[in-house]
C-alpha positions in Angstrom: -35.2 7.4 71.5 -37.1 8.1 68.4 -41.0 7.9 68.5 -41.4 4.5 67.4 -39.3 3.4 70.5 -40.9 5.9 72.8 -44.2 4.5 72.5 -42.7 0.7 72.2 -41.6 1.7 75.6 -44.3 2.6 76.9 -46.5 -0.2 75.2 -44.3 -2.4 77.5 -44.8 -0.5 80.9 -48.4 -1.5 80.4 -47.7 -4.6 79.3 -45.0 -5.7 82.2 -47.6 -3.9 85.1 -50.6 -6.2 83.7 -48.1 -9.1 83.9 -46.7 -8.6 87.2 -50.7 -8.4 88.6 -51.2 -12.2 86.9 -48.0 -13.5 88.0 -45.2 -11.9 90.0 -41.3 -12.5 89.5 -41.1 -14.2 92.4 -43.7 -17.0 91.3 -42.4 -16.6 87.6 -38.5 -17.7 89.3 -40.1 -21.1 90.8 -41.3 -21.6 87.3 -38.5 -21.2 85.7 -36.7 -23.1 88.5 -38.4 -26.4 87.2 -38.1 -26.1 83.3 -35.9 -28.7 81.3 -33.1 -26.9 79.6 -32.7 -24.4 77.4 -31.5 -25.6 73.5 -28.2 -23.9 73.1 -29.1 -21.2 70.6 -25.0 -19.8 70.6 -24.1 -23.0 70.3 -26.1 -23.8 67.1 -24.7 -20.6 65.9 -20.9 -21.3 66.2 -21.4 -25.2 65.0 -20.3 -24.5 61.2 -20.5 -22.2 58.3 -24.0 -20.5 56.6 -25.6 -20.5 59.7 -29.1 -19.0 59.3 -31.5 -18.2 61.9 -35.2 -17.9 60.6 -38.2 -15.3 61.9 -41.2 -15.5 62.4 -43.8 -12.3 62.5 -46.6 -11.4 60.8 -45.9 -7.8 60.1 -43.5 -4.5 61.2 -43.9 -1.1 61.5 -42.5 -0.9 58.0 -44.6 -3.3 56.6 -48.0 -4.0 57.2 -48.9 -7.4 56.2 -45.8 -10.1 55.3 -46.6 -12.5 52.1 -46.4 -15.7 54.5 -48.9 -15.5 56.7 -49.2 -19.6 57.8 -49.1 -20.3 61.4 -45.9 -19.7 63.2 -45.4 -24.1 63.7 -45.8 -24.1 60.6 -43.0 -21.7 59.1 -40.7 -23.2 61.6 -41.3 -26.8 60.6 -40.6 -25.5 57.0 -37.5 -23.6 57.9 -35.8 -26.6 59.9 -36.6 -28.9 56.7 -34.8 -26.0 54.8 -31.3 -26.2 57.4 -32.0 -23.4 59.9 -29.7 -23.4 62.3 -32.2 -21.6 64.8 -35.2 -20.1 65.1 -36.2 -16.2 66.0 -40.0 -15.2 66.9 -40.8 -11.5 67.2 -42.9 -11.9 70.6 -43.9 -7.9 70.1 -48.0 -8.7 69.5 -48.7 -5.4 69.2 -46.3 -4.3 66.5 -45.8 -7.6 64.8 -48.5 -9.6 65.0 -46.8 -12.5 67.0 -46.7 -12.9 70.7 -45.2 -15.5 73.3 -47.8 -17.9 72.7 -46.5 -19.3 69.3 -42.9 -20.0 71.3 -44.5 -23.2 72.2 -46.3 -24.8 68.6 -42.8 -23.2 67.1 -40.6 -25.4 69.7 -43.0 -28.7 69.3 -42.7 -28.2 65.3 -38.9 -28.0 65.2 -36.5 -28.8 67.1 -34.5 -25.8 66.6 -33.3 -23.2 69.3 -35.6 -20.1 69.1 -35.2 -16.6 70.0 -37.8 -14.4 71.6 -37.4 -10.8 70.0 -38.9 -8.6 72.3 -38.2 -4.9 73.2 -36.8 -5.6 76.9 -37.0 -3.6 80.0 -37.2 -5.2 82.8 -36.6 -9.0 84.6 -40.1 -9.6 84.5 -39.9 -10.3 81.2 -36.9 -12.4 80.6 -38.7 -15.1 83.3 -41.6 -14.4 81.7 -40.3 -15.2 78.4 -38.5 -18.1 79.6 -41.7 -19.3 81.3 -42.8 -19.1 77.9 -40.1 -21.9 76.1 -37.8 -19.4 75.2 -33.9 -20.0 74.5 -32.4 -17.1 74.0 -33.7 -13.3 74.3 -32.9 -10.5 72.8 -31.7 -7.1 74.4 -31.3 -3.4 72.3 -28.4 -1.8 73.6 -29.9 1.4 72.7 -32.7 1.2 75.1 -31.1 0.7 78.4 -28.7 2.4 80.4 -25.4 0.3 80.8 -26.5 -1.0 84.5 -29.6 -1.9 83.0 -28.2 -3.7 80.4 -25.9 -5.8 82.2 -28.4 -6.9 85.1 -30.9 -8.0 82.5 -27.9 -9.7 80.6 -27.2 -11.7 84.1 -30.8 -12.1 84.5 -31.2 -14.4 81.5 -28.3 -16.1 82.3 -29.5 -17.0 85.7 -32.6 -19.2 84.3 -30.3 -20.3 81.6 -31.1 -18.0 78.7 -28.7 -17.1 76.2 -28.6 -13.5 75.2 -28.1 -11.7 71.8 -27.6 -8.0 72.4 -28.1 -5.8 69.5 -25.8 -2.8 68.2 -26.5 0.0 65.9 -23.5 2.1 66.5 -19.9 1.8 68.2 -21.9 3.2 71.6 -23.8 0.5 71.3 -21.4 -2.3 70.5 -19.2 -0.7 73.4 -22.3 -0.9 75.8 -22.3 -5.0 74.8 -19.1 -6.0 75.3 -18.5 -4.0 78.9 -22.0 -5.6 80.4 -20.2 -9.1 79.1 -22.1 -10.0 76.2 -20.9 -13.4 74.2 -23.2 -12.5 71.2 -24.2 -9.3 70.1 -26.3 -8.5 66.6 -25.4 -5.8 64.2 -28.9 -4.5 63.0 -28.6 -3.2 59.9 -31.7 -1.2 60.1 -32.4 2.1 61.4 -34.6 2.8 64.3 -35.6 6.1 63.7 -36.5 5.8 60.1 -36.4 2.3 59.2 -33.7 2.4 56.3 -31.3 -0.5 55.8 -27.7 -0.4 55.1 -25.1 -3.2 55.0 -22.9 -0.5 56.0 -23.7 -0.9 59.8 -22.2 -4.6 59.6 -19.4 -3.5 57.8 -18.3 -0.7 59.8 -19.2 -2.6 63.2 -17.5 -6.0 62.2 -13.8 -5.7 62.5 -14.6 -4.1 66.0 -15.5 -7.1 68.0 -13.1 -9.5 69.5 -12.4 -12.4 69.3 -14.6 -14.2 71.9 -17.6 -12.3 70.9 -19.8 -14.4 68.4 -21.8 -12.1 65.9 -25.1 -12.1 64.4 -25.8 -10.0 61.5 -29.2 -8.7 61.3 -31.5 -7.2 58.9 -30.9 -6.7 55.0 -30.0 -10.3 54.0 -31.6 -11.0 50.6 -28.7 -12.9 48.7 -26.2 -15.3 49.4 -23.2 -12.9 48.0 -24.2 -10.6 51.1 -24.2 -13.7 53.6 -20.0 -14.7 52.1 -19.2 -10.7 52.1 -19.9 -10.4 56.0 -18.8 -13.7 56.5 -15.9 -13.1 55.7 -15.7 -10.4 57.8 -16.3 -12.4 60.7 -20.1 -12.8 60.9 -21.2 -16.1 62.8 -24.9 -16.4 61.7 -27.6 -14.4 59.6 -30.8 -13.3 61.2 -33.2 -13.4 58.4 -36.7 -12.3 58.3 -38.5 -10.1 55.5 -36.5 -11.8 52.7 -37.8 -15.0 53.6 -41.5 -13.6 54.4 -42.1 -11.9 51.8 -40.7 -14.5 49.7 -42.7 -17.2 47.3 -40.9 -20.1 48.1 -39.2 -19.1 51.5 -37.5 -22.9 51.8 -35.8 -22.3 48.4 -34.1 -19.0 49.9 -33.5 -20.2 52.9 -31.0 -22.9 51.0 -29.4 -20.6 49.0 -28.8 -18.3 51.7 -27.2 -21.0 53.0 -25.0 -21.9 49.9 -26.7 -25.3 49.6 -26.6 -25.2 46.1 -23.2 -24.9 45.8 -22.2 -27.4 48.1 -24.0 -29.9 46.7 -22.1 -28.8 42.7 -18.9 -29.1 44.3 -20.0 -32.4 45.5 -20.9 -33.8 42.4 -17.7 -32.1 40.7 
């Protein structure tokens, strides 16, 4: 692991240790136990064409502030007026600005599936972040070893989480599909130094089987990018900065989506 990911890491040690002394996994299960159901975020996913899944956070290690800086219900009221098919919330406070406790105003203001993006180490965690509201979680392949992976992959499914397990190489991808992932992400950008590159999709695209759904993430700007890895077999979009940093973030979101052109063809 890089730097960045080293301290991440152990950020979340301290983090998970404080959380375990408030409320243990044991307590966090019965929680869990009573919660209504999940929204089906693969679901939303695999129910048509252009599906886009908007995120929330308030900055990144690459950038320091984001243009749209309205609270988190907010954004994710605007994006399910736009056609989101889901939402994603960076639940990283430290790095990102946005923690666990938006999940809930986000969930109340639409009523969209929603992601907790979180860098993932242990079950604590998941329950916790299902405790939260989440519906689906997101593991980095990169970060655990391949035991590791797959119990916290059968973790979230036991409390009825869907999972989206993020790939940045063939190791990784490989890592995914032998722990049983249904739906991994290709991230486009680079851990170490931040770079994006289309490339990664590309490259990573052809290689998953049928089966596996796939979410492309990072690097999205246009709606010729979203048809180009579409047609390579992408399911969905996972698209923060462009809409963040944008000025009129429900105008993108529709053209990412190819709104405009459906609705020519549908006056033609």
């Amino acid at each position: 692991m890089n730097g960045f990911l080293t301290r991440v890491v152990a950020q979340k040690r301290r983090e998970i240790t404080d959380g375990r002394a408030r409320e243990s996994v044991s307590d966090l299960a019965i929680r869990c136990r009573y919660l209504p159901p999940t929204r089906g975020f693969r679901d939303a996913l695999l129910a048509g064409p252009d599906r886009i899944i908007a995120e929330v956070k308030r900055r990144s290690p690459s950038t320091a502030r984001f243009a749209r800086q309205e609270p988190p219900a907010e954004l994710a009221a605007l994006y399910h007026r736009a056609g989101a098919a889901a939402l994603s919330l960076v639940t990283d406070r430290a790095n990102f600005g946005s923690g666990p406790d938006d999940i809930a105003p986000m969930r109340a203001a639409a009523p969209l599936p929603l992601i907790a993006k979180d860098f993932v180490i242990d079950p604590w965690q998941v329950l916790a972040l299902r405790a939260a509201g989440a519906d689906a979680v997101l593991l980095i392949a990169r970060l655990l070893e391949p035991e590791q992976l797959g119990e916290l992959l059968q973790a979230a499914r036991d409390v009825g989480l869907d999972v989206l397990v993020e790939c940045h190489d063939a190791a990784d991808l490989a890592a995914a599909l032998d722990a049983g992932a249904d739906l991994v992400g290709t991230n486009n950008r680079d851990l170490d130094d931040f770079t994006v590159s289309l490339d990664t999709s590309r490259a990573l695209l052809p290689c998953v089987p049928p089966g596996c759904a796939v979410v492309v993430e990072s690097g999205i700007a246009g709606r010729a990018e979203v048809v180009e890895l579409q047609d390579l077999g992408a399911a969905a979009f996972l698209v923060g900065t462009s809409l963040l940093q944008s000025d009129d973030p429900a105008a993108l979101l529709r053209a990412l989506r190819g709104a405009k052109d459906r609705a020519t063809e549908e006056a033609a």
